[in-house]
C-alpha positions in Angstrom: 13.3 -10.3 33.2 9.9 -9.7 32.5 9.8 -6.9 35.6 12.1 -5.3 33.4 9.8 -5.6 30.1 6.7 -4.4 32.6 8.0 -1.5 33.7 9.0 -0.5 30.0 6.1 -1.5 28.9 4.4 1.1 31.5 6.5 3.8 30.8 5.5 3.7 26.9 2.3 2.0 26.4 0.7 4.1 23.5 3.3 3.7 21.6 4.7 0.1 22.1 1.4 -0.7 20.9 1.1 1.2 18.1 4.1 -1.0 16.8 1.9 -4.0 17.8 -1.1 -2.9 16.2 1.2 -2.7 13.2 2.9 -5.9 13.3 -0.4 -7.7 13.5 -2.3 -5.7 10.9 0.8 -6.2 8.3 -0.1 -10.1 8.6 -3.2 -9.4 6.1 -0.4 -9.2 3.2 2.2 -11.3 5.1 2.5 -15.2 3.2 1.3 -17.3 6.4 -1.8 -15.6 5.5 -2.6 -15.7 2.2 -0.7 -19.0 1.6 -3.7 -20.9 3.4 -6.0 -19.3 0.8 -3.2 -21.1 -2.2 -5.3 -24.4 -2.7 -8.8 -22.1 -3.3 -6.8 -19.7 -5.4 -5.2 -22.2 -7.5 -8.5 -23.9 -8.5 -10.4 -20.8 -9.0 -7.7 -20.0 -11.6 -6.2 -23.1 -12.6 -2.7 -22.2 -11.7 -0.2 -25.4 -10.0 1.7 -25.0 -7.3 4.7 -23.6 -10.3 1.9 -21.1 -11.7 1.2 -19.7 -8.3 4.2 -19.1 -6.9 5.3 -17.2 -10.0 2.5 -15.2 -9.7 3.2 -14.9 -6.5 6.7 -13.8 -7.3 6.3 -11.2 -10.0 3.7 -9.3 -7.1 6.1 -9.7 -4.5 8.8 -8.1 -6.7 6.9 -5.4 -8.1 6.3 -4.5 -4.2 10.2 -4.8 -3.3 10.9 -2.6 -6.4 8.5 0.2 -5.2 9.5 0.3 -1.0 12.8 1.2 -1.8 11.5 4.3 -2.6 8.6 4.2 -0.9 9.4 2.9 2.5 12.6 5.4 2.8 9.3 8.6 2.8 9.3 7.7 6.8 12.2 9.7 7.1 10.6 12.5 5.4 7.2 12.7 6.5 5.2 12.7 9.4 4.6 9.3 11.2 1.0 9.6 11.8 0.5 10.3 7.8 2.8 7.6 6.7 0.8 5.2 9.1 -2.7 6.4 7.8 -1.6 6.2 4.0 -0.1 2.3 4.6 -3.4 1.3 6.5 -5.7 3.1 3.6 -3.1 1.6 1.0 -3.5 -2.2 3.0 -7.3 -1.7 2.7 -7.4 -1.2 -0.7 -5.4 -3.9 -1.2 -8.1 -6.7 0.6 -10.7 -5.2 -1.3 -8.8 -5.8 -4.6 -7.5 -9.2 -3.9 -11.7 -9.9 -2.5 -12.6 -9.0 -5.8 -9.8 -10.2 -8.5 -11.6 -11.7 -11.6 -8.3 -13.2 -13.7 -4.3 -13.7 -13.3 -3.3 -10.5 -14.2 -5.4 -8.5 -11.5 -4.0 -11.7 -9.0 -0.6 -10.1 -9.7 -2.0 -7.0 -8.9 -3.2 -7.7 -5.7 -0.5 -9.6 -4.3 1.5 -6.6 -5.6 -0.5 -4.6 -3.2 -0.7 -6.7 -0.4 2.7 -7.3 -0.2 3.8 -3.7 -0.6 1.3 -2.0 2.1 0.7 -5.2 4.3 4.1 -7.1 4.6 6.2 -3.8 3.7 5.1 -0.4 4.9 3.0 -1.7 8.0 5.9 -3.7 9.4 8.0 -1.2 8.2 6.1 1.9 10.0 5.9 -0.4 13.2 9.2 -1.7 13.6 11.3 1.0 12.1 9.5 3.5 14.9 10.5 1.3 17.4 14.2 1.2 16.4 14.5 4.9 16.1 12.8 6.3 19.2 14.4 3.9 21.6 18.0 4.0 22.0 18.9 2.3 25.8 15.4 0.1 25.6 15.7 -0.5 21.4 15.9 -4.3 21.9 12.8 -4.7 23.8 10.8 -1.9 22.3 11.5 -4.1 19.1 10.5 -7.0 20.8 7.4 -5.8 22.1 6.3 -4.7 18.7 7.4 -7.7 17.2 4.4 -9.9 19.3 2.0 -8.3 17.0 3.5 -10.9 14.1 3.7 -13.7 16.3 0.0 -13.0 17.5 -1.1 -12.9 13.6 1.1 -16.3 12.7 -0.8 -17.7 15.8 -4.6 -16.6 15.0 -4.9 -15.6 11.3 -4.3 -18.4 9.3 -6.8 -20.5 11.4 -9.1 -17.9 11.2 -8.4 -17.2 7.4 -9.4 -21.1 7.3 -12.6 -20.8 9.5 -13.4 -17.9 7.1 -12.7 -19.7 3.9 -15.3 -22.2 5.0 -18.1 -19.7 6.8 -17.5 -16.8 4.0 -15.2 -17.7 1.3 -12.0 -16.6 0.3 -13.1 -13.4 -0.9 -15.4 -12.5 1.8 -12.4 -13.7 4.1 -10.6 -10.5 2.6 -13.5 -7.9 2.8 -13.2 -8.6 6.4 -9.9 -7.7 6.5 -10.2 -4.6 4.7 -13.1 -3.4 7.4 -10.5 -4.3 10.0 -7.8 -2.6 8.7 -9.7 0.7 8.5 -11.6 1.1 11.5 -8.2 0.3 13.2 -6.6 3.4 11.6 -8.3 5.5 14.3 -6.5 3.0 16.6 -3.3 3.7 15.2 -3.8 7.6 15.3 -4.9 7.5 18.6 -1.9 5.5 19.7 0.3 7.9 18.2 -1.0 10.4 20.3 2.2 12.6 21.9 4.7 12.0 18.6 4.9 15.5 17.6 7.1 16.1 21.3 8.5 12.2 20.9 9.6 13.6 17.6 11.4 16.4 18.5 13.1 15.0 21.6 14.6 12.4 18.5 15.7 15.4 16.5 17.8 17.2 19.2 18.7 13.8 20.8 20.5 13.8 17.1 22.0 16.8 17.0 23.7 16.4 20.4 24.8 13.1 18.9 26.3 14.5 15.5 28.2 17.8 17.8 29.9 14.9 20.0 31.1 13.1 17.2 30.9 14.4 13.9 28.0 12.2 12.6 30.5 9.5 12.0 28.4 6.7 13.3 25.4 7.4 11.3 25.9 5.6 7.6 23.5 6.5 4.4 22.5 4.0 2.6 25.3 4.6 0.4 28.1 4.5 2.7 26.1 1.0 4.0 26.1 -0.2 0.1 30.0 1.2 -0.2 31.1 -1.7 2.3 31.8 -5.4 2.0 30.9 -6.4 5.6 27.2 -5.5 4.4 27.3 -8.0 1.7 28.8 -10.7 3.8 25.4 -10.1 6.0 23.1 -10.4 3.1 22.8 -14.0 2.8 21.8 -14.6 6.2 19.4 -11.5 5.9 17.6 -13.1 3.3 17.3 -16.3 4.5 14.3 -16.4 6.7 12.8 -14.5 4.4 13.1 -16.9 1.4 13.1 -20.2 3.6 10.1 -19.2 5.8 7.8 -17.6 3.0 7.9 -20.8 1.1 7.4 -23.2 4.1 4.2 -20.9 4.6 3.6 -20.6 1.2 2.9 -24.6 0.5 1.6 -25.8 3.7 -0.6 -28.3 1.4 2.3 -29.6 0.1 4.1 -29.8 3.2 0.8 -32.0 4.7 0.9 -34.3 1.2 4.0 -34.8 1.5 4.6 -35.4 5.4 0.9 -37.2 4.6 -0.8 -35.1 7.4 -3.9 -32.6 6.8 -3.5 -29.0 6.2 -5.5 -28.3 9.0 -3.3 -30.4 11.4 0.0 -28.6 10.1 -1.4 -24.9 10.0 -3.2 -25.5 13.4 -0.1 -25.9 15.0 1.4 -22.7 13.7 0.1 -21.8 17.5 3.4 -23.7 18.7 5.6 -21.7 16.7 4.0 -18.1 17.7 4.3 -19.2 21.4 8.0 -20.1 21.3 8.5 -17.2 18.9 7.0 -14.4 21.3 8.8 -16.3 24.1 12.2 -16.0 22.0 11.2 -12.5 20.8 10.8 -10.9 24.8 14.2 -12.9 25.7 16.1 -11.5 23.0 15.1 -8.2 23.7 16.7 -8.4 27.1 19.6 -10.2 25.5 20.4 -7.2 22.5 20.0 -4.4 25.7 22.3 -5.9 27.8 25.2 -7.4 25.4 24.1 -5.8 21.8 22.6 -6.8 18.3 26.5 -8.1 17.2 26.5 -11.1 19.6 22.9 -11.8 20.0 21.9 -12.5 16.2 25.4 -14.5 14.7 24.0 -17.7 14.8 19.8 -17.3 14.9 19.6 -19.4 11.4 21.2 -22.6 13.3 17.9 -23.6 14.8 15.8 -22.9 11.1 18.7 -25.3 9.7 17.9 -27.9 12.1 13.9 -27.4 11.9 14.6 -28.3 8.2 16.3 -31.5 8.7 14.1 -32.3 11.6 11.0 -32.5 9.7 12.6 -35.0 7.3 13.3 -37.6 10.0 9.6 -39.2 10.5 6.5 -38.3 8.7 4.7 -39.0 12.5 2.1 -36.4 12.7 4.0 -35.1 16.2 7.2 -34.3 14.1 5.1 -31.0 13.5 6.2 -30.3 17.1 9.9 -29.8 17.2 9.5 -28.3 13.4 7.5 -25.6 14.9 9.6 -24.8 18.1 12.9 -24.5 15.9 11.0 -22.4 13.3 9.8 -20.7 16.6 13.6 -19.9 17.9 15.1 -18.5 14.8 11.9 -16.7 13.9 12.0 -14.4 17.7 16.0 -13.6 17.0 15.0 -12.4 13.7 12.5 -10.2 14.4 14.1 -8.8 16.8 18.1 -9.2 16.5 17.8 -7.8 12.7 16.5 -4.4 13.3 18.0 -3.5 16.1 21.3 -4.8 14.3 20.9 -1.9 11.5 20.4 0.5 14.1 23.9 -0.4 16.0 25.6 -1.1 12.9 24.7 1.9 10.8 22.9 4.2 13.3 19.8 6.0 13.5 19.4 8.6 11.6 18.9 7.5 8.2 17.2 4.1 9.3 13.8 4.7 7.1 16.0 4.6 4.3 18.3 1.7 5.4 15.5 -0.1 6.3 13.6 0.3 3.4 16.7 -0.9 1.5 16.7 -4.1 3.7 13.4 -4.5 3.6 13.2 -4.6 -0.1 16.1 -7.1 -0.5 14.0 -9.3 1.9 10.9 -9.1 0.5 12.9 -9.5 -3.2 14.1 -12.8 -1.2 9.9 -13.7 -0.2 9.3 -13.5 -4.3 12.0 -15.6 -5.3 11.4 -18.4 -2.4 8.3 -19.5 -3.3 9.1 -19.4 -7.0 12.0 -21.1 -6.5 10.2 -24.1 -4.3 7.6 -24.7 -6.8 9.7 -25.0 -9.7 11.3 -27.6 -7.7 8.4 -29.2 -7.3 7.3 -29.0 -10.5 10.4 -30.2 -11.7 9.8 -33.7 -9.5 12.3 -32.7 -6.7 10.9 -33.7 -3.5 10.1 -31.7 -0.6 12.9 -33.5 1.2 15.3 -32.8 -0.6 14.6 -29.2 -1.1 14.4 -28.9 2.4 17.9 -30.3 2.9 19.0 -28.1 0.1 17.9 -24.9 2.2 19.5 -26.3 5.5 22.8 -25.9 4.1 22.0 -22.2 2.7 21.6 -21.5 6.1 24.6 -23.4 7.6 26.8 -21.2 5.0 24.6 -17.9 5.5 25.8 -18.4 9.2 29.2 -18.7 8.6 29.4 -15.4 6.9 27.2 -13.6 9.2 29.8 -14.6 11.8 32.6 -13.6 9.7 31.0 -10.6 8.9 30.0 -9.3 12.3 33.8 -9.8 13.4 34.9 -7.5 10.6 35.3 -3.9 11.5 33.6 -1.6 9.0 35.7 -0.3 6.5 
């Protein structure tokens, strides 16, 4: 297995880690980030956990709105300039969120974040990846996909450490000088993609004279067909269900009556068994496909959830983690390279971009949704149980779906 991943890995090493570089940098505006930051935020502002996530939401939306449009411009323009015009837009974006001075420029800067960090970073990274490698896509995918796992694993400590040593706001000036000297990085990475290019552009037109260009979908002919909309639920699930576990990990601790530091801490455990998951998958989607690799990747997220609930014994993080862990590797990998089989590659920026915005649409309304439960005197338990069976009935339809022939 992983001879298989180190010969691939040998064979394309500028580029598999450009999609790593990406992956990771994209964590500066992914939630497990700038939810550690929540408690600071809150009292600088005075918003409660029901103030925040709205706030949180209404950025997050704005963001899913916008990379519709803006995330389907990798089909149209140059790589290397849609990667340098993310990086410069995800730079801006720390400096603004280092210097916000009320609510309103809050929303504002989570709007950013969200929409160059989470969005068009991981959207550059992984949506190369899926397009450039046909035989190898599930561990190209894969490989890229680390880069998250490595940020969930050393950023939110380090966000922490920073908090302490430089503040919240100086925490995200040191992101922003990161993110820009690492745009060289990423250029020279993508050194050779003018040829990678073009081999991707006759490699299409040999593929549309065999058979027509019936396998390639717009994102029309994707919207135009129910077996999409039987997939959505379980598309949007990790995304709603995992930004809000990240989002409140303070309220987690209160309420599993554990410090914050104990429950991010161990987010180590859950990037280990992810990238483990993550390089197994790969293997797994190359050998037997996307269609009976990712059916059932939200059963172990339903069983974290109820997991959790049954002791409040500080170890409990343990198994919480390692199921988060499971589902969390099949997801990064399984769902990409399940547009590409299902709807092909040729108009994947677009596709993706669609997707992408439905999931980030879904990262808005999760931790809106969890703390107006909250606020409304629902505990964490129950809220928990209540999102175990979203996934249970995501999963059925997923199954159902992915059994469906297109129509």
């Amino acid at each position: 297995m992983l001879i298989d991943y180190w010969r691939f890995a040998l064979s394309n090493p500028r580029f598999l880690g450009f999609g790593f570089l990406l992956a990771f940098l994209s964590s500066a505006g992914q939630t497990y980030f700038i939810g550690v930051f929540g408690a600071d935020i809150q009292a600088e502002f005075a918003l409660d956990a029901g103030s925040w996530g709205r706030t949180y939401m209404i950025g997050t939306l704005a963001s899913a709105l916008l990379i519709n449009w803006s995330g389907a411009l990798i089909d149209r323009i140059d790589l290397r300039l849609f990667t340098t015009l993310a990086m410069l837009g995800l730079t801006g974006a720390c400096l603004v969120m280092g210097s916000v001075s009320s609510p309103l420029m809050l929303v504002v800067a989570i709007f950013l974040l969200r929409h160059f960090g989470q969005g068009l970073c991981s959207h550059a990274g992984i949506t190369s990846m899926a397009r450039y490698h046909d035989v190898d896509r599930g561990k190209a995918i894969a490989l890229a996909a680390i880069g998250f796992a490595v940020g969930e694993a050393l950023l939110p400590v380090a966000g922490l450490y920073g908090a302490t040593v430089l503040g919240w706001r100086g925490t995200f000036y040191i992101m922003a000088v990161v993110v820009l000297v690492s745009i060289a990085a990423a250029l020279w990475l993508l050194k050779g993609h003018r040829q990678r290019h073009s081999l991707h552009v006759d490699a299409l037109a040999q593929r549309a004279a065999a058979d027509q260009g019936n396998s390639d979908y717009t994102r029309r002919a994707m919207l135009a067909e129910a077996r999409f909309y039987l997939i959505l639920p379980a598309m949007i699930a990790p995304s709603m269900i995992g930004t809000s576990l990240f989002f409140f990990p303070a309220e987690i601790a209160a309420a599993k009556n554990w410090s914050s530091l104990w429950l991010t801490g161990n987010y180590w455990l859950y990037s280990l068994v992810s990238v483990a998951t993550t390089i197994y998958s790969g293997l797994l989607i190359d050998r037997f496909g996307a269609r009976r690799v990712v059916p059932l990747f939200l059963l172990p997220l339903a069983l974290a959830l109820v997991v959790i609930n049954l002791s409040d014994h500080h170890f409990m993080v343990w198994p919480y983690m390692l199921l988060m862990g499971i589902s969390s590797g099949l997801y990064f990998t399984g769902l990409s390279a399940l547009w590409a089989e299902l709807y092909g590659p040729k108009h994947l920026g677009a596709i993706k971009s669609l997707t992408n915005a439905i999931m980030v649409f879904a990262s808005a309304l999760g931790p809106a949704l969890v703390g107006g439960l909250l606020q409304w005197g629902i505990s964490f338990t129950v809220i928990l149980l209540l999102l175990a069976t979203f996934c249970l009935l995501a999963t059925a339809l997923l199954v159902y779906a992915l059994r469906t022939p297109s129509s």
